[in-house]
Structures are given as structure tokens and as C-alpha cells.
GUBAMAR-156974 format. One line per field, with one value per residue (C-alpha): x, z, y; residue number from 1. Coordinates in steps of 0.2 Angstrom, whole numbers, plus 2048, in hexadecimal, padded with zeros to 3 digits. Each point is the difference from the previous one (the first is absolute). Example, Ala and Ser with C-alpha at 12.3 -4.5 7.8 and 13.67 -1.06 7.14 Angstrom:
east 83E 806
up 827 7FD
north 7EA 811
num 1 2
! end
This chain:
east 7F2 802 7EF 80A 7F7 804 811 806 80F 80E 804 812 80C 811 80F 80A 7FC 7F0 7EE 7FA 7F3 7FE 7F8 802 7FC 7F6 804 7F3 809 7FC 7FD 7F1 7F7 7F8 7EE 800 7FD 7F2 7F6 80C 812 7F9 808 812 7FB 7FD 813 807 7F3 808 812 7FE 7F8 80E 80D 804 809 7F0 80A 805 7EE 7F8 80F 7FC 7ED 804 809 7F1 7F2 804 7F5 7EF 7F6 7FA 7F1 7F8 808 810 80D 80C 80B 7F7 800 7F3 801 80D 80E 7FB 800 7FC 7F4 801 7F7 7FF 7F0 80B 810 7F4 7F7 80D 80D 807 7F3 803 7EF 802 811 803 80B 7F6 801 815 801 7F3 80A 80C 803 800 7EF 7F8 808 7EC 801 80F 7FA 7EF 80B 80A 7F1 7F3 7F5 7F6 804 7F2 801 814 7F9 7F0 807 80B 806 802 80C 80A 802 804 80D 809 800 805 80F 805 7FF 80E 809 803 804 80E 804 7FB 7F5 7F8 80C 7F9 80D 7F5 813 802 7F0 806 7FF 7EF 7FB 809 7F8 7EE 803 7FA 80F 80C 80D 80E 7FC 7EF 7FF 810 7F4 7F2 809 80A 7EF 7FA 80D 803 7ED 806 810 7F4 7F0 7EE 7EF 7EF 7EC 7FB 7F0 7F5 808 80B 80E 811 810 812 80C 80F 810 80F 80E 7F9 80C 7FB 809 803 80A 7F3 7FB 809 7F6 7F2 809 7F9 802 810 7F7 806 80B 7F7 80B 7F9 7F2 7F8 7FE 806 810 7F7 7F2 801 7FE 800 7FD 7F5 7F9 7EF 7FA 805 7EE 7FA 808 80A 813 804 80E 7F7 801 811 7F3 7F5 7F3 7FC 800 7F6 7F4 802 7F0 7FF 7F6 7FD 802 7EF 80A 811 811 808 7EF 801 810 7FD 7F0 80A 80D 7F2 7FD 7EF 7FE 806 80E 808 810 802 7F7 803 7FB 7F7 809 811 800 80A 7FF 7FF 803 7FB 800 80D 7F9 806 7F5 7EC 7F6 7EE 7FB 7F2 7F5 801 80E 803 802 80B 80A 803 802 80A 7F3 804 7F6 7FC 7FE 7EF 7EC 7F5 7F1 80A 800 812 806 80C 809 80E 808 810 7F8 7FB 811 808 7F4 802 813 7FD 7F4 810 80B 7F8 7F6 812 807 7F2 7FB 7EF 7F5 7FC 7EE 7F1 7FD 810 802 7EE 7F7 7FB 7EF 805 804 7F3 7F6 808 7F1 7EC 800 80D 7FA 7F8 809 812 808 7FE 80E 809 7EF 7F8 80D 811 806 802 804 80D 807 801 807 80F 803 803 7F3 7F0 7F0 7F6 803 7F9 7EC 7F3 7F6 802 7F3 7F6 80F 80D 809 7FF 80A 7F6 809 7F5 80C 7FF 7FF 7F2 7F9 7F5 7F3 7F5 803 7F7 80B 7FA 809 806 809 80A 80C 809 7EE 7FD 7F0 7F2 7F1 7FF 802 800 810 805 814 80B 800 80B 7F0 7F1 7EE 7F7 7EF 7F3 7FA 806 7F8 804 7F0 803 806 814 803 802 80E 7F9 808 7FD 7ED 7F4 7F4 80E 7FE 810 803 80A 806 814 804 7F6 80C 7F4 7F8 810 80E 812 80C 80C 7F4 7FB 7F0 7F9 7F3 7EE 7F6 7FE 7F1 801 80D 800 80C 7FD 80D 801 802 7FB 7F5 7F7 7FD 803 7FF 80A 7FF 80F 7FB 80A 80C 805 803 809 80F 7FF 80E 806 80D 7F7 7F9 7EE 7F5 7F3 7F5 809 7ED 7EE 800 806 811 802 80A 80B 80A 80E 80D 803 807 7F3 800 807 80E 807 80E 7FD 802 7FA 7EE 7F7 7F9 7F1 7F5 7EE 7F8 7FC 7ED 7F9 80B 800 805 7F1 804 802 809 811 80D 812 80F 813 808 802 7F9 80A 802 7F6 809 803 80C 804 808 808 809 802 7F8 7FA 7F1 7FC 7F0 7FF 7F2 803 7F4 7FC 7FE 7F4 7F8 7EE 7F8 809 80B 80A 7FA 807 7FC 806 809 7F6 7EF 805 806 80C 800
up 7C3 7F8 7F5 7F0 7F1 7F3 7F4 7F4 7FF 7FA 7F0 802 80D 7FC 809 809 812 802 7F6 7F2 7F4 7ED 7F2 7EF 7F7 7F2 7F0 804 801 80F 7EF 7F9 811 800 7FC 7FA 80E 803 80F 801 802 806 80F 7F6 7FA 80F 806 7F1 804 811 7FB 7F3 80E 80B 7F6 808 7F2 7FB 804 811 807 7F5 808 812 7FC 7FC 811 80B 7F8 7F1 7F7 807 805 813 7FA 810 80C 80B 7F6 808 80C 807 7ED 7F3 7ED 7F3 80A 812 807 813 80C 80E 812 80F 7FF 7F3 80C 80E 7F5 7F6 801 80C 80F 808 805 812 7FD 805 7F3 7EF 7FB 801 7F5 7F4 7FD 7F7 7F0 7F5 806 7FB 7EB 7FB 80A 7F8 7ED 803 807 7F1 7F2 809 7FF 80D 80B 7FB 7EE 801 80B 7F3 7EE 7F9 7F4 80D 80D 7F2 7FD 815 7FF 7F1 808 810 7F4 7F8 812 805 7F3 801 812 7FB 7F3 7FD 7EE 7F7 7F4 7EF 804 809 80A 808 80A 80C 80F 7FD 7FD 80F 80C 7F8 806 811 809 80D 7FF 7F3 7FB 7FF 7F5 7F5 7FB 7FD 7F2 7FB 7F8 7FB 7F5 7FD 7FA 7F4 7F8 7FB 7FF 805 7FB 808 7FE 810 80C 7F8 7EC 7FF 7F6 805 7F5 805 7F2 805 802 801 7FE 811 80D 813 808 811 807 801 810 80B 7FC 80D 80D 807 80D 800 801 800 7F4 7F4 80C 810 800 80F 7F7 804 7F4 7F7 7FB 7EF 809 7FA 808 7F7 80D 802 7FF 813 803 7FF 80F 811 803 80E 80B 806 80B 805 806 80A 7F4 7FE 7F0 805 7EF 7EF 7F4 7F0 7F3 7EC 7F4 7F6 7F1 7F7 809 7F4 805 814 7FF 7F5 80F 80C 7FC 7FC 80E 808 7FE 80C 7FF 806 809 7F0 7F1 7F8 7EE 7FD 7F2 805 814 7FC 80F 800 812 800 811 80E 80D 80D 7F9 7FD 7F3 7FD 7FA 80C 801 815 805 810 7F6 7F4 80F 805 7F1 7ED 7F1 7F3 7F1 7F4 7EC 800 800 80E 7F5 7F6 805 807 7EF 800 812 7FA 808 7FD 808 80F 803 7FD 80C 80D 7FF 801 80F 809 7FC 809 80F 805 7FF 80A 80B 7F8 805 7F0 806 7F6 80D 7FC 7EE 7F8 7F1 7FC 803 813 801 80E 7FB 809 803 7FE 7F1 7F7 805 7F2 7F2 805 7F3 7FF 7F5 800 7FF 802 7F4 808 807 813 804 7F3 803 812 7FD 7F4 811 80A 809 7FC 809 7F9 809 807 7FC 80D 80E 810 80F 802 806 7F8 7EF 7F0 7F1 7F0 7F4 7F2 7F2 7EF 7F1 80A 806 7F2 805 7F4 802 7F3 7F6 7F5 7F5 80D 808 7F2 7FC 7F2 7F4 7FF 80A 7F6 80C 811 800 80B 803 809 804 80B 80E 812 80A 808 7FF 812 802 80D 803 800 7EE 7EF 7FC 80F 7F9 7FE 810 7FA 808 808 7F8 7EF 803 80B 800 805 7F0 7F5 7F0 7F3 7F8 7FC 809 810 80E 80F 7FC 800 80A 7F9 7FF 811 808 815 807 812 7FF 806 7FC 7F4 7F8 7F5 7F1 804 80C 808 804 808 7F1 7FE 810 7FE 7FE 7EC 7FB 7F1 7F9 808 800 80A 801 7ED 7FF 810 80B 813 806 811 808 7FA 80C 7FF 80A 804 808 812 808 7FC 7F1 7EF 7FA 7F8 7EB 7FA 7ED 807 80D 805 812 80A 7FD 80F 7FC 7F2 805 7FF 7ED 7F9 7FA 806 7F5 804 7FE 806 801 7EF 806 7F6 80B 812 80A 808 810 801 7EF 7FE 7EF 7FE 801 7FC 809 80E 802 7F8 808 7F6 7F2 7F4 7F4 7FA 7F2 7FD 813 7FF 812 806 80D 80B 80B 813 7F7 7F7 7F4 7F9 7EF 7FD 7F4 800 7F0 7EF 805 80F 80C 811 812 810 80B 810 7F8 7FC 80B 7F4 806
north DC1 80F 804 807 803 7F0 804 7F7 7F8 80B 7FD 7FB 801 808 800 80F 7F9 804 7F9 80C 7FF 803 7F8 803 810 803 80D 80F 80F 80E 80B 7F6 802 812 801 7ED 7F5 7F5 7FC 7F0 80D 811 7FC 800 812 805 7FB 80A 80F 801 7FD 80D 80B 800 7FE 7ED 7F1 7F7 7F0 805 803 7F1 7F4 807 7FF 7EE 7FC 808 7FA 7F5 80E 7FD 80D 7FC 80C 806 7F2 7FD 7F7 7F4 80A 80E 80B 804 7FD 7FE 80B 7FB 811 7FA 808 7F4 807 7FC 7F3 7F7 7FE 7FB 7F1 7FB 7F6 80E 7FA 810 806 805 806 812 803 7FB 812 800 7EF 806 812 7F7 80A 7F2 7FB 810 801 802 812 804 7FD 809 811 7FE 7FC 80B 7F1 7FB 7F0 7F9 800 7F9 7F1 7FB 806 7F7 80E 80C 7F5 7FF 810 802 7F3 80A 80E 7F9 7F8 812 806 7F4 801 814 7FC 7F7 806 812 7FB 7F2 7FC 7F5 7F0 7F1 7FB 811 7FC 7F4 80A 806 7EE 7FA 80D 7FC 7EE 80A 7F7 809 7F0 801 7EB 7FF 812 7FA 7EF 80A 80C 7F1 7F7 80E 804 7ED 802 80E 7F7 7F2 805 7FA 7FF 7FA 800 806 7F8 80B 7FF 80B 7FE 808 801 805 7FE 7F9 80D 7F5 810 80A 800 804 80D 7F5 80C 80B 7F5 80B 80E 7F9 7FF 7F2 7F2 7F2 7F2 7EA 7FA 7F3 7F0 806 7F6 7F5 7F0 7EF 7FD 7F2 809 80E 80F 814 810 80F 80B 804 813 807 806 7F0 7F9 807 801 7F8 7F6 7EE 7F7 80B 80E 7F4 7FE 7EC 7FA 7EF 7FA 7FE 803 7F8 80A 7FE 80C 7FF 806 7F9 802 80F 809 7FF 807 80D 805 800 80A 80C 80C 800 7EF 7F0 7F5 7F0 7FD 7F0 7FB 7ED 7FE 7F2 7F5 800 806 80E 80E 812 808 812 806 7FC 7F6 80D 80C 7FF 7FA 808 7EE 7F9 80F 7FF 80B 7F6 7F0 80A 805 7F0 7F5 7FD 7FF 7F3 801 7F3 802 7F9 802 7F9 7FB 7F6 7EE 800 801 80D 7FA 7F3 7F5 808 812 7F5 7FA 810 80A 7F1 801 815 7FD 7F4 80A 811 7F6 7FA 80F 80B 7F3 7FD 7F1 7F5 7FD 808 80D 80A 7F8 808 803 811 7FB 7FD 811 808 810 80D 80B 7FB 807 7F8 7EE 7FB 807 7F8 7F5 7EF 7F9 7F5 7F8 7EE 7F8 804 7ED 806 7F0 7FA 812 7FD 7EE 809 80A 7F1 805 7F3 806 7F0 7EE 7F4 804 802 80C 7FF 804 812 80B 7F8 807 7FB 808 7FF 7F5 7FD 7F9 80B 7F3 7F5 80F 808 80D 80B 813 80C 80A 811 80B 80C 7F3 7FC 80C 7F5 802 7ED 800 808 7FD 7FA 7EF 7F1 7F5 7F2 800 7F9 80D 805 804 7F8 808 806 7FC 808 7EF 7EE 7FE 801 807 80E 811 805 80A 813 80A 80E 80E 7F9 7FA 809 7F3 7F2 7F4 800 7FA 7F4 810 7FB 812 7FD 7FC 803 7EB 7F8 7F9 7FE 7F1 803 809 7FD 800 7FB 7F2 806 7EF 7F0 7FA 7EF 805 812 80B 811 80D 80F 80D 813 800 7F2 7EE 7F9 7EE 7F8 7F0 7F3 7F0 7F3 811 7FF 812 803 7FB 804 80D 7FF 80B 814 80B 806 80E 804 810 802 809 7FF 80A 7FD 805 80E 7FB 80C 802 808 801 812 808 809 813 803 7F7 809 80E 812 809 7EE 7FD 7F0 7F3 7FB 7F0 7FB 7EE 7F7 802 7F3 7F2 7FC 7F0 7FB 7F8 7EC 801 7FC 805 7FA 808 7F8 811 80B 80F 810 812 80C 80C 80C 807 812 801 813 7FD 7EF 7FD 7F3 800 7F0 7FF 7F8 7F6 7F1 7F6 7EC 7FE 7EF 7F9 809 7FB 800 80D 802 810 805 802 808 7F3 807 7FC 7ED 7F1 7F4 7EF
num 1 2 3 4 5 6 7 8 9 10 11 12 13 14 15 16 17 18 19 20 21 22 23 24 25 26 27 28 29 30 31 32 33 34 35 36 37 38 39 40 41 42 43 44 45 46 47 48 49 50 51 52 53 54 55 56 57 58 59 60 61 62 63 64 65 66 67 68 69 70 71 72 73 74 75 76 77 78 79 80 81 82 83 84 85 86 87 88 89 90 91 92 93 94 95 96 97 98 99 100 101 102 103 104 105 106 107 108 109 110 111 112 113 114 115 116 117 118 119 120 121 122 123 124 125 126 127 128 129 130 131 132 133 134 135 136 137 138 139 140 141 142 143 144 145 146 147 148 149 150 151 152 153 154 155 156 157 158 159 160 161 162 163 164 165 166 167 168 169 170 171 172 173 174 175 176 177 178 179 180 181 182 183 184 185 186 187 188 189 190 191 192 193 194 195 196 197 198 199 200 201 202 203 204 205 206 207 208 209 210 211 212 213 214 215 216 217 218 219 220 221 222 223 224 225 226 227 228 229 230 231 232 233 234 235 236 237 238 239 240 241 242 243 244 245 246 247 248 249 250 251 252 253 254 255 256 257 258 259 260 261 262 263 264 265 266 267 268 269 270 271 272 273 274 275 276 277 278 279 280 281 282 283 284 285 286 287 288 289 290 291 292 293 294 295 296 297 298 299 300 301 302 303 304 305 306 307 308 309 310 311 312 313 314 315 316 317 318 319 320 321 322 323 324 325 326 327 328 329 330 331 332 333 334 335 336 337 338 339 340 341 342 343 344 345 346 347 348 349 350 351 352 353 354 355 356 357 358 359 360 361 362 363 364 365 366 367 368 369 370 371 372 373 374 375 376 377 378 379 380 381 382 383 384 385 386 387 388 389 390 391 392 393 394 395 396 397 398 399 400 401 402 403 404 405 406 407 408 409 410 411 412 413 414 415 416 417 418 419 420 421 422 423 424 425 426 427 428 429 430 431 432 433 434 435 436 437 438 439 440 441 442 443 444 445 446 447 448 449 450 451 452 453 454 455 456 457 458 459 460 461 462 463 464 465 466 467 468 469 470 471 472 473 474 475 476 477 478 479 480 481 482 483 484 485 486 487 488 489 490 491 492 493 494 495 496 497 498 499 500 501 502 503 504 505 506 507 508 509 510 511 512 513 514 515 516 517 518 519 520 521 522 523 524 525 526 527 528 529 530 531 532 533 534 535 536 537 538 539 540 541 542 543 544 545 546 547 548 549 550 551 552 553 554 555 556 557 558 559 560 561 562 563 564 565 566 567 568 569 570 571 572 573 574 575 576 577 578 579 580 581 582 583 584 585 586 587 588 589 590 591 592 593 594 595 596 597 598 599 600 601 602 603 604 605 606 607 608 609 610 611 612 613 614 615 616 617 618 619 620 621 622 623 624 625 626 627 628 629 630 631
! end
């Protein structure tokens, strides 16, 4: 899951090959608005203030105001893609890259991705305004007038003035979409200038009303394209999609993900992540195509299973906020909110992702088993500090096991547990299974939850307990709870265990069962086995000494390893998880040789070490082959 900011639904969708919004416009006229604009529209004077300033077609910046931000103001806080305010001027560093969807922390070369020009268009509009950096991020007034200037400067630079005609702006609106690729900059200055023919309005988050009268007779300049100089990218057919499925291509911004040649290069692609959108389907792919932001090698729309692919699957997607997951794996988002009930996941999404899933695992040899088919929230930290603010979505109402039935891949069966040491795979049901999880506003990106509230729901997971009792408290994931008690809280991963998973059998007590999980022993509630199936044929380890095993995020090379002129990664145990000795966690592969990728040479660097990935607690982690004995 990507955590957007909630847009609205665009206000229509017109045609032209790519998704464009526009509503329709009212009568005020640009001339009325000087020095007669309530509290409710000062932030429409401040658009013509700016375009006046700097000599920039009041349509052209309110249309591509419209496209970054849908006008609201992002006063003092990040917006949706790595930008600020109404104009998303980015200012994306190297703290962002490493805890975002990025996952780069440890990687020697944060500062090359985050020196990307179009990363940095908030240093460029306060050069060109005088204002300081801080007063574009926080006012809303003032990042408009950055982003016109910004606008005017691209526009001289391609066409040496700022002429009064909104269609001989198109390279300037292009270049402003931030993109180096010819496609996905063409789409951008496409809706906007859509946006302009047929004009829009909206009353922003925080009640400001915005007009932009509708200017049918403009005619873009496309030709102008050239101008910029920019990339040849896919043609719109040259999509990876089963032929079955509706499929388009619209390229994500460059900076958000990494050009690259797998598996042709040596670099695995083994697992597929499913993610939801926590915002509508037109608004995901106007983030990702947004630099500074994440993006996803697919989005489906819920309604009709229509799918967007927006990065090659040779190349890598910054879409699971651990770079050596996003090394080694395709993203597919799902138009939907996790704290919704399952609502918004249709069954007509489900049976186009499962078809999408086939269709890729066949083709890059990827096992359908729920270790390399995950959730987001299977996604390990990949540093002690990012623990516990890694996403959680798809969330407790994604159907893992219908979902892993439509891959013909069922991980339920025949119910029951087997002896301490065996494996069981937890197969809860969904529709029987109702559990209780707290939901509060800030979950709930959608506006329908007012105040934290209780509900009861059918649900993929089954609740971990520190003691064989319903009455003993949730078990708290380390890195989330100091004090070991979790929560019911709809967002709180570190108490539960998901639908598919595999855990080792540490005891039985009456109706309860304990697992190995996170470290230590957890009970759950199974009578007569109802919400497991026994597993046989996986591998599981366990510490190969005396002393616990050290659990790491990542899965770099040693540093020693690394060729001369290239800068190691580096990675350090996750230090609030260990495997204690006498425990034992699943795995359903072999051991993979350590790696990493660099992007401006296209190298390549492969360890001597290799790694497991198990099933630690509710997300996956790895450790070093040499510490371990499978059995």
C-alpha cells in the first residue's frame, strides 16, 4: 500500500488513450477575482496572482494545479508523491528514499538516486521566487507562485517567451510532469490540456472552491514534444499482460523505480507482492507517475478488473519500501482501502489479479505458495528502524484463501494440527472467520470512519495470544510494542497471523496451538484444528550453534565482496529478532546467493553467501544459510 492522501474521484473520464479529469465549469470570469475573493476562493486569487506574476495562461497553471494536487493545499505536510502543495514542487532526500517505498537505507548510493533533478523542483521555484524553501512547502499562496514560475521557466526554455496562447504551452506542461520518458510525459500534458478544453471545478479538503472555465477552441502545440528531448519509451501494445485480460501501459515517473534487464542480468525475479491503492484507481496512477513518490509494476481497478502496467517487469519498481524485496520481485496494486471490510476487492479484481499472478509466476518460474506470493504487509523491515512503520495493506479483509484457490493453488484442506514439530499452515476461512479489529479515522483514508470504532468482520488472520487464554493478552510484536502486549487496532500486524501462512508447532494445550513466531512461543485458538491444515513437504531451520540466529531485512554481499570503484551496501541484524535456539521456522525454498544491483552501470554484484527467507512472524525475514540447519 501506498499511504496517498484521499482524492476524489475524477470527474469524468475522457478519451484520447489515456484517463483525464474534468468537471464542469462555472461562469466566474478571471476578471471578477481581484480584491473580491472570500475566505472560501482566496486560493483561486492566488492562482491568477501568480499567473499574472509570471506571465503563465491562468488555465495552464490552474489545469496542471488540478493534475498534482486536485487544488488542495498539503499546508505544511508531504503530499502523495514525494511534493508539497497545490504545484508539488518536490524536495525528496535521502531519509525519504531510504524509508519509502524506495527501502534503500544501507545503500551506498541514496545520494545518486536522490540527485535526480526532478526530485528537487521545490529548490528550483524558491531560486527563481526568492522565497525560502520553507515557505514554498507550508503556504499555499507561495507554492503556487513556485510552481508558476517554475512553468514560465520551462516555457522560455523551449520556447524563448511566455506567449499569452494556453496550446503553445505544451512542452513546458510536458517537462513539468517531472518525467524523462516521452509516454508517460505525452499523458501527463495530454490531461492537462484535456482538463483545459473541458474545464473543471472542485471544493477542496479544506473548502476551497476552485473554478476553471472551460476553453474548448485551445489547441495543444504537440509538436512541441520534441523540444525536450526526452527518452523513446514502450509503445502503448507492448504490455506484459495475459491476452485475456484489458491491459494498458502508462509509465510511471523514472525516479520512482530503477532501469534494469531481469532476470536476463542475473537478478531473480522470484515474488509477487500484492498491494492496495488506499485511494481510487485514476488517483494511483496519477502518484505514480509523479516523481518522488513509489509505483507499481500494475494497478487493477476494482469494478471492471481493468489493468494499468506502469513499469516493465525487467526493470524495478520502488513499490515494497525494502529494496531487496523490490529487487527481486513485480508489485501489483489493487484499487482499494484496507480498513474497509473487503468492500472495494471484487470478485472480478480477484480473478483478474489471479489470472495476472499465473500468468507472471509461469513465466519467471515463481512458486504459487504464500511465501513468494505476499502481502505488502509480509514485506520484512529492512532496517531496525523501519520495522514498525512498514505498510500493512492489503489488510485483514484481502480473501488469501479464495485468492490462492483462483491460482490453483489451495493452501486450505483437510483441517487439523499435527504433533509439536510438525507444520501447520493457517487456514482460518474468511466468511466464518469474523474477528473484531478497532478501526479510527486515520485508518480510513475514504472519510467513512469518523471515530475509532469497533467492528466485527469476516477476516484472513487469526489473533496471537501470550498465553493459552482468551483472557491472556494479544502478543505485541517487538518492534511495534516495548512492553510485548499488542492490540486489536485494524493496522497492527505484529498480533496476527495470515491465511497461507507456515509456522512450526511449539505445544498444544486443550483448543489452543502454539507456534514458533517472532522469537517466541504464541498461542491461538484451534479447536479440533478448525483454523489449520497440516503442511508436509517444507523445509524448516533452525539455529545451527548455541546461540541464537542473528534476523536480518535484507540480503546484501559482504563488503569485501563488492569490486573496486563500487560502493558496498551495507545491512546490520534487525536487533529486535533473533532465533533462539530450539526454535524452528518454515521455508518453501532454497537458499539464494546474496546481491545487489547498480543501476547507472548496470552491474550486477553476487555474494559467496547465500540466505533463507522463512516465515518469521507476519512478515517474511532472512538468514544466513551457515547459521541454520534446514531439515
Amino acid at each position: 500500500m501506498h499511504e496517498h492522501k484521499p482524492r476524489r474521484r475524477l470527474s469524468r473520464i475522457l478519451a484520447a488513450g489515456v484517463l483525464a479529469a474534468a468537471g464542469v465549469a462555472g461562469a466566474s470570469p478571471a476578471a471578477q477575482a481581484v480584491g473580491h475573493r472570500s475566505a472560501a476562493d482566496s486560493r483561486q486569487h492566488a492562482f491568477e496572482q501568480a499567473a499574472a506574476e509570471y506571465h503563465v495562461p491562468l488555465p495552464v497553471l490552474l489545469a496542471v494545479a488540478y493534475h498534482e494536487s486536485a487544488w488542495d493545499a498539503h499546508a505544511g505536510e508531504r503530499s502523495t508523491g514525494g511534493g508539497y502543495g497545490p504545484m508539488h514542487l518536490t524536495d525528496v532526500t535521502t531519509g525519504m528514499l531510504a524509508a519509502g517505498d524506495a527501502g534503500a537505507v544501507g545503500r551506498a548510493d541514496l545520494a545518486e538516486l536522490a540527485s535526480d533533478p526532478s526530485l528537487h523542483t521545490l529548490q528550483a521555484a524558491a531560486r527563481l521566487t526568492g522565497l525560502p524553501g520553507k515557505r514554498l512547502r507550508a503556504d499555499g499562496a507561495a507554492n503556487i507562485r513556485g510552481g508558476a514560475a517554475l512553468l514560465a521557466s520551462y516555457e522560455k526554455s523551449a520556447v524563448g517567451s511566455t506567449p499569452k496562447d494556453s496550446g503553445k504551452w505544451y512542452a513546458a506542461v510536458a517537462r513539468y510532469s517531472g518525467s524523462a520518458g516521452q509516454r508517460a510525459a505525452r499523458a501527463f500534458a495530454d490531461r492537462v490540456f484535456a482538463t483545459i478544453e473541458n474545464g473543471a471545478q472542485e471544493t477542496t479538503r479544506d473548502g476551497q472552491h476552485i473554478e476553471l472555465p472551460a476553453s474548448p477552441s485551445v489547441q495543444p502545440a504537440v509538436k512541441q514534444l520534441s523540444v525536450l528531448h526526452l527518452r523513446a519509451t514502450a509503445a502503448t501494445g507492448d504490455t506484459e499482460c495475459p491476452a485475456t485480460i484489458d491491459c494498458a501501459f502508462l509509465p510511471a515517473a523514472a525516479a520512482n523505480g530503477q532501469v534494469s534487464d531481469r532476470p536476463a542480468n542475473g537478478i531473480r525475479i522470484d515474488s509477487i507482492v500484492i498491494h492496495d491503492t488506499e485511494s481510487s484507481y485514476d488517483a494511483a496512477l496519477n502518484t505514480f507517475q509523479k516523481p518522488g513518490g513509489g509505483s507499481a509494476h500494475y494497478v487493477i481497478r476494482s469494478s471492471d478488473g481493468a489493468v494499468t502496467q506502469m513499469v516493465p517487469t525487467r526493470d524495478i519498481s520502488f513499490q515494497a519500501g525494502n529494496y531487496s524485496t523490490n529487487l527481486h520481485s513485480i508489485g501489483i496494486e489493487h484499487e482499494g482501502y484496507a480498513a474497509a471490510g473487503g468492500t472495494w476487492y471484487t470478485q472480478t479484481e480477484y480473478e483478474t489479479s489471479a489470472e495476472l499472478v499465473r500468468y507472471l509466476a509461469e513465466r519467471f518460474g515463481i512458486p504459487l505458495d504464500r511465501q513468494h506470493i505476499i502481502g505488502h504487509d509480509n514485506v520484512p523491515g529492512p532496517s531496525s528502524a523501519l520495522v514498525s512503520g512498514m505498510h500493512w495493506d492489503p489488510g485483514p479483509s484481502w480473501d488469501w484463501e479464495r485468492f490462492m484457490r483462483l491460482l490453483d493453488a489451495p493452501v486450505d484442506g483437510r483441517h487439523g494440527v499435527g504433533r509439536v514439530g510438525s507444520v501447520v499452515t493457517i487456514t482460518p476461512g474468511f466468511a466464518r472467520n469474523q474477528q473484531t479489529v478497532r478501526v479510527c479515522p486515520s485508518d480510513d483514508p475514504t472519510g467513512a470512519t469518523p471515530e475509532c470504532t469497533e467492528r466485527t468482520q469476516p477476516s484472513d488472520f487469526v489473533y496471537l495470544r501470550s498465553a493459552p487464554s482468551v483472557t491472556a493478552p494479544l502478543f505485541g510484536d517487538q518492534a511495534i510494542h516495548p512492553d510485548g502486549v499488542g492490540s486489536d487496532s485494524v493496522n497492527d500486524w505484529g498480533s496476527t497471523a495470515a491465511a497461507g501462512q507456515q509456522f512450526v508447532v511449539a505445544d498444544r494445550q486443550g483448543d489452543w496451538t502454539a507456534i514458533w513466531y517472532s522469537g517466541t512461543k504464541v498461542w491461538f485458538l484451534n479447536p479440533h484444528g478448525c483454523n489449520t491444515t497440516p503442511a508436509r513437504d517444507v523445509t524448516v531451520v533452525g539455529a545451527a550453534g548455541t546461540s541464537p540466529v542473528a534476523v536480518y531485512g535484507s540480503s546484501y554481499p559482504d563488503a569485501s565482496e563488492y569490486p573496486a570503484g563500487l560502493s558496498p551496501s551495507t545491512q546490520a541484524p534487525v536487533s529486535f529478532y533473533t532465533i533462539p535456539v530450539g526454535q524452528a521456522y518454515v521455508t518453501t525454498a532454497a537458499a539464494a546467493a546474496t546481491d545487489d544491483y547498480f543501476p547507472s552501470t548496470g552491474r550486477v554484484v553476487t555474494g559467496g553467501k547465500s540466505m533463507y527467507t522463512i516465515q518469521y512472524n507476519h512478515r517474511t525475514a532472512l538468514v544466513y544459510a551457515s547459521d541454520v540447519t534446514a531439515r
